[in-house]
C-alpha positions in Angstrom: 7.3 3.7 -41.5 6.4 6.6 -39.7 6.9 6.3 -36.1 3.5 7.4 -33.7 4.1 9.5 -30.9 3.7 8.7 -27.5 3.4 11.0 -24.2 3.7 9.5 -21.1 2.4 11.8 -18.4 4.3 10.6 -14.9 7.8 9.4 -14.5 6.3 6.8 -12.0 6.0 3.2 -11.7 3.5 2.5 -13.9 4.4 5.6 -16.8 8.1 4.0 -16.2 6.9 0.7 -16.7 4.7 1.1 -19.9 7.2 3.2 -21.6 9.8 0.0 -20.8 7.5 -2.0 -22.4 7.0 0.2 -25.4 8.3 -0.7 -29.4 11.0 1.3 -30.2 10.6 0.8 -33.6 7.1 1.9 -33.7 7.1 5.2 -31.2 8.6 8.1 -30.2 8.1 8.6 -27.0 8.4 11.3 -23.9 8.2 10.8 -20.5 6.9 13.8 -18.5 7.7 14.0 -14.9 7.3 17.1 -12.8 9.6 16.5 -9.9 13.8 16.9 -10.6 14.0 12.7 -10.4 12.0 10.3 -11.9 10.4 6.8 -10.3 10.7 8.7 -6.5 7.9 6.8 -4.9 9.8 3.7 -5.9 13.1 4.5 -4.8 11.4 5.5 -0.8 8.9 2.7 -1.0 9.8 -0.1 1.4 12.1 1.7 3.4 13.9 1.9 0.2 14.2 -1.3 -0.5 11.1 -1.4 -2.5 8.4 -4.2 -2.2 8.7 -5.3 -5.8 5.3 -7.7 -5.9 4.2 -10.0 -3.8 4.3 -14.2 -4.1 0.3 -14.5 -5.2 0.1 -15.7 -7.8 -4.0 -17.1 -8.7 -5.5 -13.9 -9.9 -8.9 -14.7 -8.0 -6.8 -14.7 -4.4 -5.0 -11.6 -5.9 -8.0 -9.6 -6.1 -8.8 -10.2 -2.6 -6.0 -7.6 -1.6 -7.5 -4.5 -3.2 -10.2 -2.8 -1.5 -11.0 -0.9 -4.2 -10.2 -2.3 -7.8 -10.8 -6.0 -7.5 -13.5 -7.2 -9.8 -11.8 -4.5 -12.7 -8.1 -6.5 -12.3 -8.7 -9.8 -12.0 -9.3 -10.0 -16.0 -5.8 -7.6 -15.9 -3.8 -9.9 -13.5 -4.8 -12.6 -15.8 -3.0 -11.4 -19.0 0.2 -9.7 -16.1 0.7 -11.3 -12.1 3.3 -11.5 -9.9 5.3 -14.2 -11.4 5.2 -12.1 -14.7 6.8 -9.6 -12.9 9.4 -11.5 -11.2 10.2 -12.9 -14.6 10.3 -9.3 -16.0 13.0 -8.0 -13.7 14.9 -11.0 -13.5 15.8 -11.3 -16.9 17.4 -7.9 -16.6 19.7 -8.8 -14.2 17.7 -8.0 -11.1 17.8 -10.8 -8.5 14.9 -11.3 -6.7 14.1 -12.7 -2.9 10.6 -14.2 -1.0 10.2 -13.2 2.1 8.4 -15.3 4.9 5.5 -12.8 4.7 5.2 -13.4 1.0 6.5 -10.2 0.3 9.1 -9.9 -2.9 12.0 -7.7 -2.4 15.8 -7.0 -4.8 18.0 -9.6 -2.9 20.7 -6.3 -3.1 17.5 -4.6 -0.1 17.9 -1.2 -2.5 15.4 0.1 -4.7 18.0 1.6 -6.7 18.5 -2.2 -9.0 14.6 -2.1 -9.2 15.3 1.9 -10.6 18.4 0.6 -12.6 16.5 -1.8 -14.6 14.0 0.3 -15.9 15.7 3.0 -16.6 18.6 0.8 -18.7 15.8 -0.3 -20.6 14.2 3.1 -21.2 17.3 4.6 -22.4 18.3 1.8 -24.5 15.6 2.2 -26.2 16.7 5.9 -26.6 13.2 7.4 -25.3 13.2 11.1 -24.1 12.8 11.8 -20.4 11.8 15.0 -19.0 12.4 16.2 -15.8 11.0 19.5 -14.3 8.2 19.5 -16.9 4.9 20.4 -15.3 1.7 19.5 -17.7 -0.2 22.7 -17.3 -3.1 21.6 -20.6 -3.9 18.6 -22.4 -6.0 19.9 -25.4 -7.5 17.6 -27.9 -6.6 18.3 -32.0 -7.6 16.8 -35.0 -4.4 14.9 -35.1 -4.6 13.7 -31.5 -3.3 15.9 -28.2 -1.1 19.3 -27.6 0.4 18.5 -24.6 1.5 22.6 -22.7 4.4 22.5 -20.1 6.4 24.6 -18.3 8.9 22.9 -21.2 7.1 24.0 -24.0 4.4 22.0 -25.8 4.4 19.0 -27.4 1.9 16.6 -29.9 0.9 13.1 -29.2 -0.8 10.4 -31.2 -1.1 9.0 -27.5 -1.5 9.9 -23.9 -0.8 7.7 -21.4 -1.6 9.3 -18.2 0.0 7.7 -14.6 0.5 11.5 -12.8 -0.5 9.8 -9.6 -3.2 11.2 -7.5 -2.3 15.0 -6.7 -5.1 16.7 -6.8 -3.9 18.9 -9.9 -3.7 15.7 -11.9 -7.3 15.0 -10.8 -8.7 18.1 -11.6 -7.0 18.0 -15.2 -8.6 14.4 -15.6 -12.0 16.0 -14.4 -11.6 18.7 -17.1 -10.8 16.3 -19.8 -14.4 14.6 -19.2 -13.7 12.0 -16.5 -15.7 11.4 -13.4 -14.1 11.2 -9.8 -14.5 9.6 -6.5 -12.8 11.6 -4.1 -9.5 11.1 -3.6 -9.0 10.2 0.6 -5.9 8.1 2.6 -5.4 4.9 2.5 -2.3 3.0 4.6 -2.3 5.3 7.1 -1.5 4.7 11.0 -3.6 5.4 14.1 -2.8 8.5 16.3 -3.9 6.5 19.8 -3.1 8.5 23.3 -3.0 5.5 26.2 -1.3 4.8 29.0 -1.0 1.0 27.7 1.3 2.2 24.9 3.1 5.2 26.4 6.9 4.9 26.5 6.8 1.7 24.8 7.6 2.7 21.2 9.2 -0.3 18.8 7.7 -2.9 20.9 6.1 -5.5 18.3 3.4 -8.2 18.2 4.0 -10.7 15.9 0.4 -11.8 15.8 -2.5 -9.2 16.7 -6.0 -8.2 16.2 -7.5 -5.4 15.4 -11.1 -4.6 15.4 -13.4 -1.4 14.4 -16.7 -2.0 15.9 -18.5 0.7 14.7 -17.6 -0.1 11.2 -18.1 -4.1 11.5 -14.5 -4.1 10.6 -11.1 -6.4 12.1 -7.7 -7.5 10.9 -5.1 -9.3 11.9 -1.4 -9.5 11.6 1.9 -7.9 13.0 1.3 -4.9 14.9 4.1 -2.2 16.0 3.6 1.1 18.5 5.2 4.1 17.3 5.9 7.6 18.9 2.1 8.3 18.3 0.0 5.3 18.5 0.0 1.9 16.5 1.1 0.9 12.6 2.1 -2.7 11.3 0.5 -4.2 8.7 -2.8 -5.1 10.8 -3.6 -1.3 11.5 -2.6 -0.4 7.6 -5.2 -3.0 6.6 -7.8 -2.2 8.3 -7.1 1.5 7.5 -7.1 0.8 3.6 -10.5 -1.0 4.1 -12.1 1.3 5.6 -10.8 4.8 4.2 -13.5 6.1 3.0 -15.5 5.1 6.4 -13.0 6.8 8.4 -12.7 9.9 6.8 -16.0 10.3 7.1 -15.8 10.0 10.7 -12.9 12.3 10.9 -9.9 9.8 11.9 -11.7 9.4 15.3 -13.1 6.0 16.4 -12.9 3.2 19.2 -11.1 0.7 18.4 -10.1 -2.8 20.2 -6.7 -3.9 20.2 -5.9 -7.9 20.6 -1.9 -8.1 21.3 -2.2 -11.7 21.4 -4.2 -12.5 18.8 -6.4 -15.1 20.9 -9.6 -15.3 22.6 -9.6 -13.7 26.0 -11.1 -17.1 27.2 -7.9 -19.3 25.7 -6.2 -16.5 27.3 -7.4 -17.1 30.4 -7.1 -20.7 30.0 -3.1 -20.3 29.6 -3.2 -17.9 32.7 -4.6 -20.1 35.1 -2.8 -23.7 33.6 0.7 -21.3 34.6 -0.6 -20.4 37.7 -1.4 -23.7 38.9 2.5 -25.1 37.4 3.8 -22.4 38.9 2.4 -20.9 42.4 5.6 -19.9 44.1 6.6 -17.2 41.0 5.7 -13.8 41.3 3.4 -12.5 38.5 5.8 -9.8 37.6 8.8 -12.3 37.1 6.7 -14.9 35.3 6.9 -15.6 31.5 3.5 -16.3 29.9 2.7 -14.7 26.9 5.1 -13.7 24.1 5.5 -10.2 24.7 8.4 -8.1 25.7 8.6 -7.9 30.2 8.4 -3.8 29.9 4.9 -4.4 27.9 3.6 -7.3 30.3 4.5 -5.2 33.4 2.6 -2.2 31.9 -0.9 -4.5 31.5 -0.1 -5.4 34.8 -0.1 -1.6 35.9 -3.6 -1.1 34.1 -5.0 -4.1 35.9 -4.0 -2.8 39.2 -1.7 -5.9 39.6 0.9 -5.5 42.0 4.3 -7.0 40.5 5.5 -8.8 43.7 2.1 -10.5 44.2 2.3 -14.0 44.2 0.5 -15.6 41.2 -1.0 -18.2 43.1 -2.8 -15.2 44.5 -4.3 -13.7 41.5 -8.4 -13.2 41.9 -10.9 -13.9 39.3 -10.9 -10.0 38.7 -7.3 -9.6 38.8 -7.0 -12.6 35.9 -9.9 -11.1 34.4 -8.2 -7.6 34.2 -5.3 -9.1 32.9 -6.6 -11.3 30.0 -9.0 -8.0 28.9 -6.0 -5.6 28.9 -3.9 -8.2 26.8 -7.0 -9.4 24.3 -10.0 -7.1 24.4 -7.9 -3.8 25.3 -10.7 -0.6 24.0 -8.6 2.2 22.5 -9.8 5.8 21.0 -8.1 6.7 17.5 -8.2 11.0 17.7 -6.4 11.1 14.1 -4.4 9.0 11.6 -0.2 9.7 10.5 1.1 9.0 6.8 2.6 5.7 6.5 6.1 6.2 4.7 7.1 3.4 3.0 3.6 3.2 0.9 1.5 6.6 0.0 -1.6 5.5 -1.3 -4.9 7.3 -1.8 -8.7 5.6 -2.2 -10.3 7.1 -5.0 -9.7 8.5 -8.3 -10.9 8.3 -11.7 -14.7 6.1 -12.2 -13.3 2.7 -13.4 -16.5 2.3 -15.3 -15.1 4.9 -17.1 -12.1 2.3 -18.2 -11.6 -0.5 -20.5 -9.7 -2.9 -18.6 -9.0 -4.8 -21.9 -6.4 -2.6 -22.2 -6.5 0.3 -19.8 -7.8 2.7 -22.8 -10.1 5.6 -21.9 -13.8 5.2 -22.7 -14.3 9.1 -22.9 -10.9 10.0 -24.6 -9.9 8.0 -27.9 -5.9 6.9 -27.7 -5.7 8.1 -23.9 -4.8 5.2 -21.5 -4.6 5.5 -17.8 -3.0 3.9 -15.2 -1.7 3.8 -11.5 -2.8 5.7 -8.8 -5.1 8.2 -10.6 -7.1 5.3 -11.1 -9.7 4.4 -8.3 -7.6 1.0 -7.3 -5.8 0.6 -4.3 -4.4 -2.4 -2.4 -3.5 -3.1 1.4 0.7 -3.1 1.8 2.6 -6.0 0.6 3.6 -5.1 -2.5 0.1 -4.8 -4.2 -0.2 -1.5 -5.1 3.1 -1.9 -7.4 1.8 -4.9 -8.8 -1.3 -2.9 -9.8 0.8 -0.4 -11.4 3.1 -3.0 -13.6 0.1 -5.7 -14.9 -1.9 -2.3 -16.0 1.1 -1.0 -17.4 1.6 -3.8 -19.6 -1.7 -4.0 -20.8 -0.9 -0.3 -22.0 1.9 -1.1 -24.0 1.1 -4.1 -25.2 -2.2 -2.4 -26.9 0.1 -0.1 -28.4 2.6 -2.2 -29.9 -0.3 -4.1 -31.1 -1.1 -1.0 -33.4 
């Protein structure tokens, strides 16, 4: 039996991923990749321990983590989920941990046994990678596709196409006959200039609130400061569900930050139930909220608070100030900063333009697509990999179905 051809366009997660999943016995196959090393977003994702998947595993609740993409995958995530994955890596020696957050993780914290794994299985199956090969044309032929690098040119019975979302890959896409939705960021962090946060970089909240409302938008969850402003996963989710609405506006909005992640009036209530157990304690030296002393003394500042007052002494106003700085604290976002461990864009090709059955093209016969070029993206957590493997697998089993 002749063996069919196969091109894989993108030494990502989900080219790397298809191509792992790929018959041998039926395809001869090349992997494309333009950078010197393949499967790079992997290896930096997570802070390198890469966020495998993440422990959801009912398709319908799935969905509800991609902004963009959700009613398209939940017929994907039922053939591939999370526990499909797990299973996947596991049985080729990669041991797996659950974090309390849900997320999945290697239990070595390196993204180098996720990397192993697939490429032991690539190579067993004796597929060809190339490195340094830019795609500079995709032409269509009577016998399927001439495929021109900087590496010469090569035919294909199939394309599977995972560049990612550089806007080269686009265009080529967009040239081949598909539609777009522009490409913006998505998981991105807020640039924020206050004197709340100034100084206080690495301090945490385990349990915060974040609201945008001008865009009738609010998460919750961790929250962190950084050098520049705020991150943590309740910042990236608002920022991925709203990223076309705030690039529209230009990365500069109010925003209101709740550190607590509790009304102002239970606030208040905890306030003044500690003030009455405790009257002889100064409200610098008291205890009442879980946050660090340096970041309690600073909302003190703001509310014109002296330290050494006695809390016993606090006015309506003062406790008023207090609870508003801490719950209901109005912030101005003047830009947004790339979020490292996860690069994601909103926008991409027109799913309408895909048949999720399999991830085949509807304008290209024998082209599949998959990954970020797609217009699907998820919050952080390990979703957007997820994405990448279920759709993946639909690829290649499609093929090997041939």
């Amino acid at each position: 039996m002749d063996k069919k051809s196969v091109i894989i366009i993108g030494g990502g997660a989900a080219g790397f991923f298809c191509v792992a999943n790929l018959d041998e016995r039926k395809f001869q196959v090349k992997i494309l990749e333009q950078n010197s090393d393949v499967l790079q977003k992997v290896k930096i994702s997570g802070g390198g321990r890469c966020n495998v998947t993440h422990a959801c595993f009912d398709p319908k609740e799935l969905v509800g983590y991609y902004p963009r993409g959700n009613k398209e995958l939940i017929s994907v995530f039922h053939k591939f989920q999370p526990g499909d994955t797990m299973d996947w890596f596991e049985q080729r020696g990669v041991a797996l941990k659950v974090e309390a957050d849900n997320r999945i993780f290697p239990k070595s914290n390196s993204s180098q046994s996720i990397i192993d794994a697939l490429l032991q299985t690539v190579n067993k199956k004796g597929f060809e990678i190339l490195t340094k090969t830019v795609v500079q044309n995709i032409q269509q032929n009577e016998h399927g596709y001439e495929v021109s690098t900087t590496n010469g040119s090569f035919s294909a019975d199939y394309i599977i196409y995972a560049p990612g979302s550089a806007p080269k890959s686009l265009k080529m896409i967009q040239q081949l006959g598909h539609k777009l939705v522009p490409a913006v960021p998505s998981l991105f962090t807020f640039n924020i200039k206050n004197e709340l946060l100034k100084d206080l970089m690495g301090t945490s909240f385990p349990n915060a609130g974040i609201a945008i409302p001008s865009l009738k938008a609010d998460e919750s969850g961790p929250l962190l400061i950084t050098h520049w402003g705020l991150s943590g996963p309740a910042v990236l989710k608002i920022s991925a569900w709203k990223a076309r609405e705030l690039a529209d506006c230009g990365y500069k909005t109010e925003i209101v930050v709740n550190f607590l992640g509790m009304d102002t009036e239970d606030a208040a209530n905890i306030l003044q139930t500690y003030r009455k157990e405790n009257p002889k304690k100064t409200v610098g030296a008291s205890k009442i909220f879980d946050v660090t002393t340096r970041f309690w003394h600073r909302v003190l500042w703001l509310s014109k608070v002296d330290l050494d007052k006695n809390i016993s002494n606090l006015s309506s106003k003062d406790m008023e100030s207090i609870t508003g700085n801490l719950c209901a604290n109005r912030m101005q976002v003047t830009g947004k900063s790339t979020y490292k461990d996860e690069f994601v864009t909103a926008g991409g090709v027109e799913l309408k333009e895909i048949n999720f059955k399999n991830m085949s093209s509807r304008i290209l016969p024998d082209f599949y697509l998959a990954g970020e070029v797609l217009n699907i993206d998820g919050v952080t957590g390990g979703f957007n990999f997820q994405a990448c493997w279920s759709e993946a697998w639909l690829i290649a089993q499609d093929l090997n179905s041939k």
